[in-house]
MDAnalysis code that builds the backbone (N, CA, C; Angstrom):
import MDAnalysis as mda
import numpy as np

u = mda.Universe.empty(255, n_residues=85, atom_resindex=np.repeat(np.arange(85), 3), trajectory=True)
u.add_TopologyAttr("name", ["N", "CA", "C"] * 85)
u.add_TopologyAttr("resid", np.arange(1, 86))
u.add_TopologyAttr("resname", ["UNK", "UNK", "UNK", "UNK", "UNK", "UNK", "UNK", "UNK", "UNK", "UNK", "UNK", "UNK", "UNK", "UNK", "UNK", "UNK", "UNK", "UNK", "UNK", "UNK", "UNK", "UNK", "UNK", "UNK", "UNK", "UNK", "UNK", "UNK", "UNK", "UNK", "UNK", "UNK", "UNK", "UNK", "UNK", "UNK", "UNK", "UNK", "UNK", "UNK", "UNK", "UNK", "UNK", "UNK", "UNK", "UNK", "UNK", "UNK", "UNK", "UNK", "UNK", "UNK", "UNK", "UNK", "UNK", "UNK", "UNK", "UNK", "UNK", "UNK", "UNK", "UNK", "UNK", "UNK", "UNK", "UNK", "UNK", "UNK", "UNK", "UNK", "UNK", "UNK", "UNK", "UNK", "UNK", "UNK", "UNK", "UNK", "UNK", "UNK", "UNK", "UNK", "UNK", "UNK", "UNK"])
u.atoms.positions = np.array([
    [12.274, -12.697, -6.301],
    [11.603, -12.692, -7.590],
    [10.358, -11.828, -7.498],
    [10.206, -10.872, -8.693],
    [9.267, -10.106, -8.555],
    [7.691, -10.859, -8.962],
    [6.810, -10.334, -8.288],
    [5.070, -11.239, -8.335],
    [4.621, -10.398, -9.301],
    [4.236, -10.708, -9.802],
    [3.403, -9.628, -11.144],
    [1.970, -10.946, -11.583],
    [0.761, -9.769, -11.391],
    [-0.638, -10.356, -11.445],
    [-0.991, -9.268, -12.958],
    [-1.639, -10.434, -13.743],
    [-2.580, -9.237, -14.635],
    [-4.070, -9.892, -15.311],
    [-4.539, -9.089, -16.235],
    [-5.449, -9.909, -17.064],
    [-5.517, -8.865, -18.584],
    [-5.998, -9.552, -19.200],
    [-6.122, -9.416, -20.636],
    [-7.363, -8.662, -21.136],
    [-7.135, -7.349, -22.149],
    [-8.527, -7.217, -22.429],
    [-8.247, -6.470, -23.687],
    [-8.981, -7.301, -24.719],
    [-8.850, -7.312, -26.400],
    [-10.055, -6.126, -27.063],
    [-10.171, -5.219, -27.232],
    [-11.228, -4.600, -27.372],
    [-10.220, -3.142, -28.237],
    [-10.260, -3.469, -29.558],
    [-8.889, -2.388, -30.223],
    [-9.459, -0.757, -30.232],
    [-10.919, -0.661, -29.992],
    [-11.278, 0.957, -30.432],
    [-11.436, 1.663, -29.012],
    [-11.599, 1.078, -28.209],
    [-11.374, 1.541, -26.484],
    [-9.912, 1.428, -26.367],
    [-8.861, 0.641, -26.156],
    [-7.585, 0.800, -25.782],
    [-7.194, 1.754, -27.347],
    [-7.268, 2.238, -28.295],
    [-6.990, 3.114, -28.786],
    [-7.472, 4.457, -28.619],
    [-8.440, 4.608, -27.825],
    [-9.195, 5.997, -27.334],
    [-8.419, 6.029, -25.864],
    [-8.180, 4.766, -25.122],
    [-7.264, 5.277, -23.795],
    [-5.943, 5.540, -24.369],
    [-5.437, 5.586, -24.829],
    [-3.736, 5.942, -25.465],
    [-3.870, 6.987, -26.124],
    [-4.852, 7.305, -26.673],
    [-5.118, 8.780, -28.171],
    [-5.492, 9.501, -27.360],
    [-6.010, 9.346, -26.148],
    [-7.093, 10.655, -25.112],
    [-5.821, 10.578, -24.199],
    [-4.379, 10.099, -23.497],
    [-4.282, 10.248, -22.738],
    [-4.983, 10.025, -21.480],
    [-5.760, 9.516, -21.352],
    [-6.612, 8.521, -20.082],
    [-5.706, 8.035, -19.788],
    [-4.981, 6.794, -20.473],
    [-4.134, 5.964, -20.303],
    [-3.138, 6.277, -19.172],
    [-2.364, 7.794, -19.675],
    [-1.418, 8.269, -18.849],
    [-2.053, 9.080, -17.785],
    [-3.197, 9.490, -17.602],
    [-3.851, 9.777, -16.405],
    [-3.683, 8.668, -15.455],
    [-4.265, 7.844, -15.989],
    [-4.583, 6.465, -14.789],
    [-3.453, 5.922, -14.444],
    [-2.571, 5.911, -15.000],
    [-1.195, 5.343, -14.674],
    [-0.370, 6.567, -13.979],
    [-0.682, 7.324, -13.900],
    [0.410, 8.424, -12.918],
    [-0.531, 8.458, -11.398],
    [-1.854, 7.409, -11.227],
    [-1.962, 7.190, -9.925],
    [-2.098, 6.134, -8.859],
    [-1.710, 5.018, -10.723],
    [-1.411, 3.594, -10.185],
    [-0.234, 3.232, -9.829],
    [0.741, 3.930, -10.347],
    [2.447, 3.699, -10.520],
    [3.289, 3.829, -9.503],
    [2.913, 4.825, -8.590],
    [3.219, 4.947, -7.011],
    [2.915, 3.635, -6.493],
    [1.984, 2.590, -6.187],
    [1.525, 1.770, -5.891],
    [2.152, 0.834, -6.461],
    [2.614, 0.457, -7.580],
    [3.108, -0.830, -8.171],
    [2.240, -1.370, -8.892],
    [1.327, -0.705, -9.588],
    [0.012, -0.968, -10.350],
    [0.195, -0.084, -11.533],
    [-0.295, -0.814, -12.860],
    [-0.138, -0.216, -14.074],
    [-1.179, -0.796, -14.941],
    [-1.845, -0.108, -16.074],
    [-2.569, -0.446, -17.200],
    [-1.384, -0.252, -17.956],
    [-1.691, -1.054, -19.216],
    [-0.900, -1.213, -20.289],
    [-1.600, -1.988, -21.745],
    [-0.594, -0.921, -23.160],
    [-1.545, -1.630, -23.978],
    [-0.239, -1.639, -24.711],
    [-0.675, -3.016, -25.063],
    [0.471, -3.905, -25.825],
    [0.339, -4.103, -27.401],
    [1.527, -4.365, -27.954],
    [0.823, -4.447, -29.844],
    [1.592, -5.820, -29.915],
    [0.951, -6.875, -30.549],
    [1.507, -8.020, -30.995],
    [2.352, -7.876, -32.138],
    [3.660, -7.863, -32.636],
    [4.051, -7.356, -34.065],
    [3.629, -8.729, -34.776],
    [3.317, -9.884, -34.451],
    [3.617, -10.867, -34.818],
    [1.665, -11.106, -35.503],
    [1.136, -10.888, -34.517],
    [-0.279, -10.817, -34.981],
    [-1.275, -9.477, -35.533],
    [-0.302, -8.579, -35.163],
    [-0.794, -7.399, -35.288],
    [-2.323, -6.788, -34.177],
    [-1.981, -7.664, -33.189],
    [-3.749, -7.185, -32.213],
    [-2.898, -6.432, -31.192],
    [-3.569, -5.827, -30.452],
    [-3.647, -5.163, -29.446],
    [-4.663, -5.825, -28.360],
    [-3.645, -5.583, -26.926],
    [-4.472, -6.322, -25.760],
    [-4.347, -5.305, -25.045],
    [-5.220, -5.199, -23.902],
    [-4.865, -4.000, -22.855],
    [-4.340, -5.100, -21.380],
    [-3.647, -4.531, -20.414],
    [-2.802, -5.795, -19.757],
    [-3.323, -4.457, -18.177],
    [-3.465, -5.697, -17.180],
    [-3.544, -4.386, -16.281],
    [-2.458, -4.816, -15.250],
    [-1.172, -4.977, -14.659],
    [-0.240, -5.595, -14.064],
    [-0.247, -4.574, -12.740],
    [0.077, -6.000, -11.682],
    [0.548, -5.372, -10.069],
    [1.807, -6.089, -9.641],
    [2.936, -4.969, -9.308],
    [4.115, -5.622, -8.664],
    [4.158, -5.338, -7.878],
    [4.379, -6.607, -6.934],
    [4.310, -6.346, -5.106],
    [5.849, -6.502, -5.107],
    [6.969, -6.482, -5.343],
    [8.064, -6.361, -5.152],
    [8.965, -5.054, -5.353],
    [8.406, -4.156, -5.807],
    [8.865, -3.193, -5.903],
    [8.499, -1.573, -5.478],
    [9.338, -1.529, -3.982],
    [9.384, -0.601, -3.313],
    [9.160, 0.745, -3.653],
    [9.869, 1.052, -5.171],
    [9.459, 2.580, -5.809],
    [8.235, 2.736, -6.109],
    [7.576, 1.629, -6.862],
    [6.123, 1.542, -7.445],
    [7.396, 1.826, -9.332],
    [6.122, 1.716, -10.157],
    [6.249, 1.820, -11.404],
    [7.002, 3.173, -11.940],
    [7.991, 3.106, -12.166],
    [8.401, 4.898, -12.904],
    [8.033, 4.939, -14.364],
    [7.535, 6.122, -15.264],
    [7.423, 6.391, -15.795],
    [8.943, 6.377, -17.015],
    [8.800, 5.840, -18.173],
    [10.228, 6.323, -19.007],
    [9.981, 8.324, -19.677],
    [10.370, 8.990, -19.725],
    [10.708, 10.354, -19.619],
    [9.719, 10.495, -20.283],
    [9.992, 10.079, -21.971],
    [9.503, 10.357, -23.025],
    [7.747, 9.659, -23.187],
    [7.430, 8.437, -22.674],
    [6.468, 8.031, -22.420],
    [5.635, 9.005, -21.296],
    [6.178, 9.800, -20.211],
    [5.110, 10.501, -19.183],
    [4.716, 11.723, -20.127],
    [5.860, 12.395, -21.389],
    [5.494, 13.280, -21.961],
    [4.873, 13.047, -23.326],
    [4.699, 12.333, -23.488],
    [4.092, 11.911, -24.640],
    [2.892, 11.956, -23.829],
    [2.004, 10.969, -23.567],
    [0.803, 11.199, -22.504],
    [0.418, 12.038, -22.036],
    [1.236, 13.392, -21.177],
    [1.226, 13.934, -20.533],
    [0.356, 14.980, -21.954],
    [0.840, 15.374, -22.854],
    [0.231, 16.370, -23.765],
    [-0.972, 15.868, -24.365],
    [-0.730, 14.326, -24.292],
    [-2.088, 13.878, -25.427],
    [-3.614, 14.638, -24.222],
    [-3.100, 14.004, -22.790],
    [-4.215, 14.143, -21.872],
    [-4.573, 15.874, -21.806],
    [-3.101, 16.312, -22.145],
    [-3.362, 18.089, -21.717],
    [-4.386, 18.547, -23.875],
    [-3.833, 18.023, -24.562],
    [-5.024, 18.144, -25.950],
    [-6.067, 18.223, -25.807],
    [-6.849, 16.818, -25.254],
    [-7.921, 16.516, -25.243],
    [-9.114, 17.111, -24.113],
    [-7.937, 17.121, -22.745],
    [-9.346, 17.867, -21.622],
    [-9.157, 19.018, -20.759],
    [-7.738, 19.321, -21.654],
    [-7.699, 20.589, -20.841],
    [-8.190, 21.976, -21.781],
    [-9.255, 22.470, -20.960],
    [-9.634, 23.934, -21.906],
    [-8.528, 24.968, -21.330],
    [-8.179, 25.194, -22.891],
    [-7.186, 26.857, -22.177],
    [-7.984, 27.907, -21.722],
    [-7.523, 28.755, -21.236],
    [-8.486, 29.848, -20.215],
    [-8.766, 31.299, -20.953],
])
């Protein structure tokens, strides 16, 4: 059975600046090797947003990315801080 540790953090205009800036997917392409992930969740039911920070010690790959989620991120982070030359 996989161990998964996290904690909770409710704060909607910061976890919407880590997901809109791509931070989000920065920090997670150097936690994910490791089995460590930030994550921001939407309640459909309440409509809030939590930010979740989870560690799985059971899993040998570490966290993979889904395709469309590393590229989605991947451009928001290349928008916001990358200057073209």
């Amino acid at each position: 059975m996989e161990e998964t540790h996290g904690f909770k953090y409710n704060d909607r205009e910061r976890l919407a600046h880590l997901v809109n800036s791509g931070l989000l997917w920065y920090v997670n392409t150097m936690l994910h090797p490791f089995g460590m992930a930030v994550a921001v969740c939407f309640d459909e039911d309440t409509k809030e947003e939590s930010g979740l920070a989870l560690m799985s010690t059971d899993d040998e790959e570490g966290i993979v990315f889904a395709d469309q989620q590393y590229q989605s991120g991947r451009q928001k982070f290349i928008d916001r801080f990358v200057v073209p030359e």
